[in-house]
C-alpha positions in Angstrom: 0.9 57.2 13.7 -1.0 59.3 15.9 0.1 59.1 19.8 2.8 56.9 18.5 0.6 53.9 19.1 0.2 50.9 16.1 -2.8 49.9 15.1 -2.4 46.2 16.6 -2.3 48.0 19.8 -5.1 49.7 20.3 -7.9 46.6 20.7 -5.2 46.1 23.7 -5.6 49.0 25.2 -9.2 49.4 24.3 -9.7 45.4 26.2 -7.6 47.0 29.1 -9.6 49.7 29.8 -12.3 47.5 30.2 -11.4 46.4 33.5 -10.4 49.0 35.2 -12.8 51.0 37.2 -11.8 54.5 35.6 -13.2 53.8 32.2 -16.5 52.0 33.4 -17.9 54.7 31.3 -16.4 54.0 28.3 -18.3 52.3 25.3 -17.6 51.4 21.5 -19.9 52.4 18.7 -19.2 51.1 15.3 -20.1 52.9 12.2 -22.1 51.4 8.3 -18.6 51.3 7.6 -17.3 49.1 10.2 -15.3 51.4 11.9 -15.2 51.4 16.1 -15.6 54.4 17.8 -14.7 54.9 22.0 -16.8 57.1 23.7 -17.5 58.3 27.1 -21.2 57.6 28.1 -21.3 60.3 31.1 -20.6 63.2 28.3 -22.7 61.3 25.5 -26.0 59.9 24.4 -25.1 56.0 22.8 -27.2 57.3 19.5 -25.6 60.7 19.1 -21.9 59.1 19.5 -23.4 56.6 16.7 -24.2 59.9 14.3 -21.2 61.8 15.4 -19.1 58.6 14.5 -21.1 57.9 11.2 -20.7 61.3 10.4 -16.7 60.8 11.2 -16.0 57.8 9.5 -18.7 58.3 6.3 -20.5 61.4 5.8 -17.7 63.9 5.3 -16.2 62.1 2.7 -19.7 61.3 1.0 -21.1 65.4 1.6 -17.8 67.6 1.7 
């Protein structure tokens, strides 16, 4: 388990971070597949995090 966190824990965390003032910038794309992504807005446009996570989560396996 990466960062020794369980997968139950990270909507959470991810709910957490939603109030708090320090992650304002923080936002969830979710990918064909149904995976969710977290991304930071202030480094990244919402549609390229949406291709970088497509790309992540489907693409590599799909064109090697």
């Amino acid at each position: 388990m990466p960062f020794g966190m369980r997968r139950e824990e990270i909507p959470l965390c991810r709910d957490r971070m939603a109030g708090l003032d320090a992650y304002q910038d923080i936002a969830r794309t979710t990918t064909s597949a149904g995976n969710s992504f977290l991304y930071s807005k202030t480094y990244l446009d919402p549609d390229y995090a949406a291709t970088l996570a497509q790309r992540v989560a489907v693409g590599q396996y799909d064109n090697p």
